[in-house]
C-alpha positions as CSV (number, residue, x, y, z in Angstrom):
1,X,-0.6,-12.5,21.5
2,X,1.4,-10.4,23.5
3,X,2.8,-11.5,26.8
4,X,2.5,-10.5,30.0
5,X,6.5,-10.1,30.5
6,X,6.2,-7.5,27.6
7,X,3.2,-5.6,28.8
8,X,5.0,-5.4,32.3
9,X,8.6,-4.4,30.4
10,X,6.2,-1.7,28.3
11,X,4.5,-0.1,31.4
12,X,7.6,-0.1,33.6
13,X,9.6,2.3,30.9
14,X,6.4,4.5,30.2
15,X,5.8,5.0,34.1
16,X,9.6,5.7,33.9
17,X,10.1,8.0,30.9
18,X,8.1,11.4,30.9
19,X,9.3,12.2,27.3
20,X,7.8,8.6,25.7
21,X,4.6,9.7,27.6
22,X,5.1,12.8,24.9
23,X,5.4,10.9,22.1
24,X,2.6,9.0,22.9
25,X,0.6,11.9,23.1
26,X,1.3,13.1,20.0
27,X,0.9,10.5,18.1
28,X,-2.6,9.9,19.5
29,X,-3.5,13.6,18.7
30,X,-2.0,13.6,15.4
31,X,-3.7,10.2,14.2
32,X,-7.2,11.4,15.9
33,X,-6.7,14.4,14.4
34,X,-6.5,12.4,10.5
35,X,-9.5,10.3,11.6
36,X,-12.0,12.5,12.5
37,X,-10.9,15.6,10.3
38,X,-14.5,15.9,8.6
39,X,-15.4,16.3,12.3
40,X,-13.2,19.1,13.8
41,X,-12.1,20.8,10.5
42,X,-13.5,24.3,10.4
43,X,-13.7,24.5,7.2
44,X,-12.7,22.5,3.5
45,X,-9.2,22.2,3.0
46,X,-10.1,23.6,-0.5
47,X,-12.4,26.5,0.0
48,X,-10.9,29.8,-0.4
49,X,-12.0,33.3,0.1
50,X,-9.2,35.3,-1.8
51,X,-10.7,38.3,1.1
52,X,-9.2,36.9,3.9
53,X,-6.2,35.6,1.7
54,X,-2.9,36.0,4.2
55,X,-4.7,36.5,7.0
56,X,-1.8,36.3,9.8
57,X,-2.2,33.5,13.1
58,X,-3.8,34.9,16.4
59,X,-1.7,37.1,18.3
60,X,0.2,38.6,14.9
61,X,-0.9,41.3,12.5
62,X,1.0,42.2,9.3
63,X,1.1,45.8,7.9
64,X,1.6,46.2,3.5
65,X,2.4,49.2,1.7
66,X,0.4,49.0,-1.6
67,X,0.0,51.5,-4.2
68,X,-3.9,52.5,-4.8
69,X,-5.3,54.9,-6.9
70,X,-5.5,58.5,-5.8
71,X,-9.3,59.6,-4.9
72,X,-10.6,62.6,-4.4
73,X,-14.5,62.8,-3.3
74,X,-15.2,59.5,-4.7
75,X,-13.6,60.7,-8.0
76,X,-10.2,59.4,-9.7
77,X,-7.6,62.1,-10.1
78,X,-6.1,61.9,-13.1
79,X,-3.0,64.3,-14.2
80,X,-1.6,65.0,-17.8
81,X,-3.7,62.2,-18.5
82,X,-2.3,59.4,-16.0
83,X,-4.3,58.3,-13.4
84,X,-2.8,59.5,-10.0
85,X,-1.2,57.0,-7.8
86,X,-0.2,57.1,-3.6
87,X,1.5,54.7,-1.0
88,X,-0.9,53.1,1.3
89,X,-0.3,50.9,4.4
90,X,-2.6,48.6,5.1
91,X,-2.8,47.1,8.1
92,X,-4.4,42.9,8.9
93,X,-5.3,41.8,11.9
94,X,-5.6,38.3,12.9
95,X,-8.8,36.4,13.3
96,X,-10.3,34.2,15.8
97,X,-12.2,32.0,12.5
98,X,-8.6,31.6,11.0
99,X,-6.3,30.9,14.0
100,X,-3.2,29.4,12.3
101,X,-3.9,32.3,9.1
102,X,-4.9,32.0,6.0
103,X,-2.7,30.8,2.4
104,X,-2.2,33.1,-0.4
105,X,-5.7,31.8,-1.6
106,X,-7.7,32.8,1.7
107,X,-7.7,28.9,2.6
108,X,-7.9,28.1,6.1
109,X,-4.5,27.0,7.2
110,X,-5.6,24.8,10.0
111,X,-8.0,23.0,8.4
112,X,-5.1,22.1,5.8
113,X,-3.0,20.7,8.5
114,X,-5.7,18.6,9.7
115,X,-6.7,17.2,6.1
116,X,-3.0,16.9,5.9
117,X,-2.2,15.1,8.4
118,X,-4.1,12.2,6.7
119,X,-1.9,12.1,4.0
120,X,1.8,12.0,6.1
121,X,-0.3,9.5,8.3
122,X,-1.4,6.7,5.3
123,X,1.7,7.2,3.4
124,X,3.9,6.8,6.8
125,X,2.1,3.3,7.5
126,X,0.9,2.0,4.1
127,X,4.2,3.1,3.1
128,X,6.1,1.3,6.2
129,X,4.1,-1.4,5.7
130,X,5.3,-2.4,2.1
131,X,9.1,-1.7,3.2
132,X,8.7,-4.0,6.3
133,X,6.7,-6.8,3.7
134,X,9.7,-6.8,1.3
135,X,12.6,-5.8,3.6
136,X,11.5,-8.6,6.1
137,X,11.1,-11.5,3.3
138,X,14.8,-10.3,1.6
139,X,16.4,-10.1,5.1
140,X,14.9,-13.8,6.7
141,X,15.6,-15.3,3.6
142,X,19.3,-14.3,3.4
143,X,19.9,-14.8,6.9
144,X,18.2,-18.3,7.5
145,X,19.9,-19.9,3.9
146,X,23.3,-17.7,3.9
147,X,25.7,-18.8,1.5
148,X,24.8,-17.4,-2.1
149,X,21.5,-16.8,-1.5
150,X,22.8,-14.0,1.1
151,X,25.5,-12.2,-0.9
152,X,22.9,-12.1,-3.7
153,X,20.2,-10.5,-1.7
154,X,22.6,-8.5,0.3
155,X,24.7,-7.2,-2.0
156,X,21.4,-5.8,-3.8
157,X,20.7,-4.2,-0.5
158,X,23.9,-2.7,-1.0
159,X,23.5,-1.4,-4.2
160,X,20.2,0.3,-3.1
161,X,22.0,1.8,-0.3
162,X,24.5,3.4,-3.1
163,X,21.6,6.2,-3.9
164,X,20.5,8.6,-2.0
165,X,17.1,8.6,-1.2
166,X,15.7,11.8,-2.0
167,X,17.6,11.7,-5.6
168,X,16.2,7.4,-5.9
169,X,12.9,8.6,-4.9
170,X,12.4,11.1,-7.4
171,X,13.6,9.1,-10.0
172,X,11.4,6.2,-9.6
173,X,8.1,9.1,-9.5
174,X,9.5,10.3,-12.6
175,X,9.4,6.8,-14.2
176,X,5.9,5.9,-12.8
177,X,4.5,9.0,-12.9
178,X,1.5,10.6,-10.1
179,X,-0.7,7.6,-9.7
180,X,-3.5,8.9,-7.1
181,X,-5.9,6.3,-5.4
182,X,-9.2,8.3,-4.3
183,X,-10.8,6.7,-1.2
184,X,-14.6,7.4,-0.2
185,X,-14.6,8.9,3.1
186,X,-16.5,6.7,5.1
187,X,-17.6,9.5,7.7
188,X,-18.5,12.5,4.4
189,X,-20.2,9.6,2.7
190,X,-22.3,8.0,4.4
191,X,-24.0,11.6,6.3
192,X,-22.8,11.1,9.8
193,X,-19.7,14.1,9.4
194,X,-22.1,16.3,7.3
195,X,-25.1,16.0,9.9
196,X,-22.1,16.8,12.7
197,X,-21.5,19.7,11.4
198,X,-25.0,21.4,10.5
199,X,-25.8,20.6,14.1
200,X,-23.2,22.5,15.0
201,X,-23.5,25.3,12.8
202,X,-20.1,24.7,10.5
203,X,-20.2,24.3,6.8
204,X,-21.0,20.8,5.5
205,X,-19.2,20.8,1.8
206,X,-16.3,18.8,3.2
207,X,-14.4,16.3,0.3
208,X,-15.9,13.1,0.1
209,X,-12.6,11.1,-1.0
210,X,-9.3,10.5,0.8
211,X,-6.9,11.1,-2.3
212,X,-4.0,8.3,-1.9
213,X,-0.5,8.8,-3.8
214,X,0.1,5.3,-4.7
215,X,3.3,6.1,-6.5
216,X,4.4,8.0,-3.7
217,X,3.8,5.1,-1.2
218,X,5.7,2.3,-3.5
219,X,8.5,4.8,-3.9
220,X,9.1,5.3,-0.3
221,X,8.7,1.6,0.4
222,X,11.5,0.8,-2.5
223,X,13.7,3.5,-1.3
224,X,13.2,2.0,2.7
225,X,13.5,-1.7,2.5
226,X,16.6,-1.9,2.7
227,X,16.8,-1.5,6.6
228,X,14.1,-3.5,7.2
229,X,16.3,-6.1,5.4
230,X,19.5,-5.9,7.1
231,X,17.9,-6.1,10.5
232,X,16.1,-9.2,9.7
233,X,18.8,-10.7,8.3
234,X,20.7,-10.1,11.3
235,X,18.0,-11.5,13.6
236,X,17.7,-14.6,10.9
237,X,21.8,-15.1,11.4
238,X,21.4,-15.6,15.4
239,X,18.3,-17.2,15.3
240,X,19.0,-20.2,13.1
241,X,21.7,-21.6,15.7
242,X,19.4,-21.7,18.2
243,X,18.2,-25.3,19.3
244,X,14.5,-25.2,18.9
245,X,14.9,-24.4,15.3
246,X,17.5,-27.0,14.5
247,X,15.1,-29.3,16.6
248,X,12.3,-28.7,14.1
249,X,14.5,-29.0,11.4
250,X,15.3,-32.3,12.6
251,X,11.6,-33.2,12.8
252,X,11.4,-32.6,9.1
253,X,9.5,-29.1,9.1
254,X,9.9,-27.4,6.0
255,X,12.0,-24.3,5.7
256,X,8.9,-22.3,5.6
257,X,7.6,-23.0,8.7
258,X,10.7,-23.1,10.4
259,X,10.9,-19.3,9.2
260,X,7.0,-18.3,9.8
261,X,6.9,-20.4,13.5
262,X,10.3,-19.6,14.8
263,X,12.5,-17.4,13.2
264,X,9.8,-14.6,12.3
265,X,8.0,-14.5,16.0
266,X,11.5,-14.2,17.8
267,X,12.9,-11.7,15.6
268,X,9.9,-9.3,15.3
269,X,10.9,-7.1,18.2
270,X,13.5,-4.9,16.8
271,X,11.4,-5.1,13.3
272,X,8.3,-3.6,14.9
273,X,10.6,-0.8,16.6
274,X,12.1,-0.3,13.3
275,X,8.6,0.7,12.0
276,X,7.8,3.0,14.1
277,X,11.0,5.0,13.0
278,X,10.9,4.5,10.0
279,X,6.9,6.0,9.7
280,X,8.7,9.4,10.7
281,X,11.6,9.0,8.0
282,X,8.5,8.1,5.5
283,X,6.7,11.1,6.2
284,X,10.2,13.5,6.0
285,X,10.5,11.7,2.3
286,X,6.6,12.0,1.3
287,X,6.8,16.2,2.6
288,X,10.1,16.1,0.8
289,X,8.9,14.6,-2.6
290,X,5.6,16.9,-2.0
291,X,7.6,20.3,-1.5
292,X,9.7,19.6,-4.3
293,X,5.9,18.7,-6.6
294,X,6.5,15.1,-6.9
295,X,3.9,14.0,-4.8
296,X,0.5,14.8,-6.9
297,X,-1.3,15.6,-3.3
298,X,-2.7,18.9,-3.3
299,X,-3.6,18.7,0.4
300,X,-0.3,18.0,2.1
301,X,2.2,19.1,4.3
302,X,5.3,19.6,2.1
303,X,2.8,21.0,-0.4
304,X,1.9,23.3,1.3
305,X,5.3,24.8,2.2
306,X,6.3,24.6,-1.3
307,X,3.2,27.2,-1.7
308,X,4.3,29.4,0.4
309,X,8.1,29.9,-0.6
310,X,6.6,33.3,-2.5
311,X,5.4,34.6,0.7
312,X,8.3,34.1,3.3
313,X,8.8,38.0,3.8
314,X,4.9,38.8,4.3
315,X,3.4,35.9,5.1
316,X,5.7,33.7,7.0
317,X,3.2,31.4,8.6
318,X,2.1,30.1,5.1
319,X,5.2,27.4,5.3
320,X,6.0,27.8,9.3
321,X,2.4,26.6,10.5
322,X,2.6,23.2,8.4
323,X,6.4,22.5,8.8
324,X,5.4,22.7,12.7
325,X,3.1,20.0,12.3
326,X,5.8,17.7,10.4
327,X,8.2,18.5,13.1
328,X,5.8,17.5,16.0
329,X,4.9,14.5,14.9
330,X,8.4,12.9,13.6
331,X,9.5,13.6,17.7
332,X,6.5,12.8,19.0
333,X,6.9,9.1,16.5
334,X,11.0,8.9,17.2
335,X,10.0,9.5,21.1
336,X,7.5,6.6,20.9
337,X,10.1,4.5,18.5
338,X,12.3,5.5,21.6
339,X,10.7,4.4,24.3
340,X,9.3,0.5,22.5
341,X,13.3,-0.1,21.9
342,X,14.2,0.5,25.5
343,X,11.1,-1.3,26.6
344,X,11.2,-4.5,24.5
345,X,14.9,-4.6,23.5
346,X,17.5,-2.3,24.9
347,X,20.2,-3.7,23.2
348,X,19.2,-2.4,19.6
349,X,21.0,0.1,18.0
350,X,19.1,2.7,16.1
351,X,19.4,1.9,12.2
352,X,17.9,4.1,9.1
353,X,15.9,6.1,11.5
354,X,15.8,9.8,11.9
């Protein structure tokens, strides 16, 4: 349970620090946002309508020189025999039902960002989540037994630390492959988001399944231990000395609950700060691995600038509008990450973060 000291320490910094009250912001809009997307997406992340395809953002307009056949009174001209060709511009306007644009394929690029957000998000936490599991168990164990037990798991920590992540990353995908765990979504499913939006008069064939890159989120969590590790090993190291654990050492309390009821609940501030870095530095990897195809997400944010590489000169908001949204919500998490170390423990030193 959290204390009251803590909830006081939390307060005072937010009342003091206009920039965490950003973060937090963010991060409430961008995790509402991946909750309730059947809800507020105008449209399927899928559905495409190749008429509207690069449709520019509100407030833009794009003009295109094609070349179109040459008519005359509704006929073709044709000359010696080759159909008669001119320059056209063509001019497209923005629209209030696509305000971010529209892809290549005339899908709503909003509604893409929304859908993807749910991906960055479950991959950021189930992904932390694994990293903290494993990295936290390595770095208590070598800190509270030292000796041989700690150059052993240590110096593995090391090696990991060798690779570069991106280049470990895709490695281990190509290994394992694109595993893909399809969730039911709870709110398609069972009516309530499809009823939602026929009351409202928006379109009701919204995907029924979360799709979950498993491979991607025991990648991440293999290449992002490591940190996790070394901080708990550190917090292990100082912890041990202290008198209340040698006390229930002395009382004959195993090693394992020595660990779970002392070491662990003293040394979980700077692991939970740690966490909420390291969700941003997860979802840079996961829009990494997903630009570069190694995801096996079709509705992410790295995906989705990968698709629109082919349309920088004419259709710039194609890769701009999602790489905003990864942007916004690594500060708005590092601003929150921020504002818990100052709060809890201002004497930690950023590690692994962004």
């Amino acid at each position: 349970m959290i204390s009251e000291r803590t909830i006081r320490n939390l307060r005072r910094e937010l009342n003091r620090s206009f920039l965490a009250k950003i973060g937090i912001a963010v991060v409430v809009l961008i995790v509402a946002m991946a909750i309730f997307a059947p809800f507020i997406s105008p449209y399927s992340p899928g559905q495409q309508n190749l008429e509207n395809a690069r449709q520019p953002p509100l407030g833009f307009s794009t003009k295109e020189t094609k070349e179109v056949t040459k008519m005359d009174n509704g006929s073709v001209v044709i000359e010696d025999g080759q159909v008669v060709t001119e320059t056209q511009t063509v001019y497209t306007n923005a629209s209030v039902a696509h305000p971010l644009g529209t892809d290549g394929n005339g899908r709503d690029i909003l509604s893409r960002i929304i859908y993807g957000a749910r991906t960055s998000i479950l991959v950021g936490l189930f992904g932390t989540s694994l990293a903290a599991l494993i990295g936290v168990l390595v770095g208590l164990s070598a800190g509270f037994y030292r000796g041989r037990v700690d150059d052993l798991l240590m110096r593995g920590a090391d090696i990991m630390l060798a690779f570069p992540s991106l280049v470990l990353a895709i490695a281990l995908v190509g290994v394992w492959g694109q595993a893909q765990a399809p969730i039911p979504d709870p709110f398609v499913v069972s009516g309530i988001a499809p009823a939602f939006r026929s009351a409202i008069g928006l379109s009701t064939g919204m995907p029924d399944t979360i799709v979950l890159p498993g491979t991607v989120i025991v990648v991440v969590a293999l290449v992002n231990w490591v940190w996790f590790a070394r901080v708990a090993r550190g917090e292990a190291l100082s912890i041990r000395e202290e008198e209340y654990v040698k006390a229930a050492r002395a009382l004959g309390a195993s090693d394992g609950r020595t660990v779970l009821r002392h070491v662990l609940p003293n040394a979980i501030t700077p692991i939970l700060v740690l966490a909420t870095i390291q969700v941003a530095a997860i979802i840079l990897l996961e829009s990494a691995l997903s630009f570069l195809g190694f995801s096996g997400a079709d509705v992410s944010w790295g995906f989705d600038i990968a698709l629109g590489r082919q349309y920088q000169s004419t259709a710039w908001w194609i890769s701009t509008m999602p790489g905003l949204a990864i942007v916004v919500t690594v500060i708005g998490l590092n601003l929150v990450g921020d504002w818990l170390r100052d709060a809890l423990d201002p004497g930690i030193e950023g590690e692994g973060g962004v």
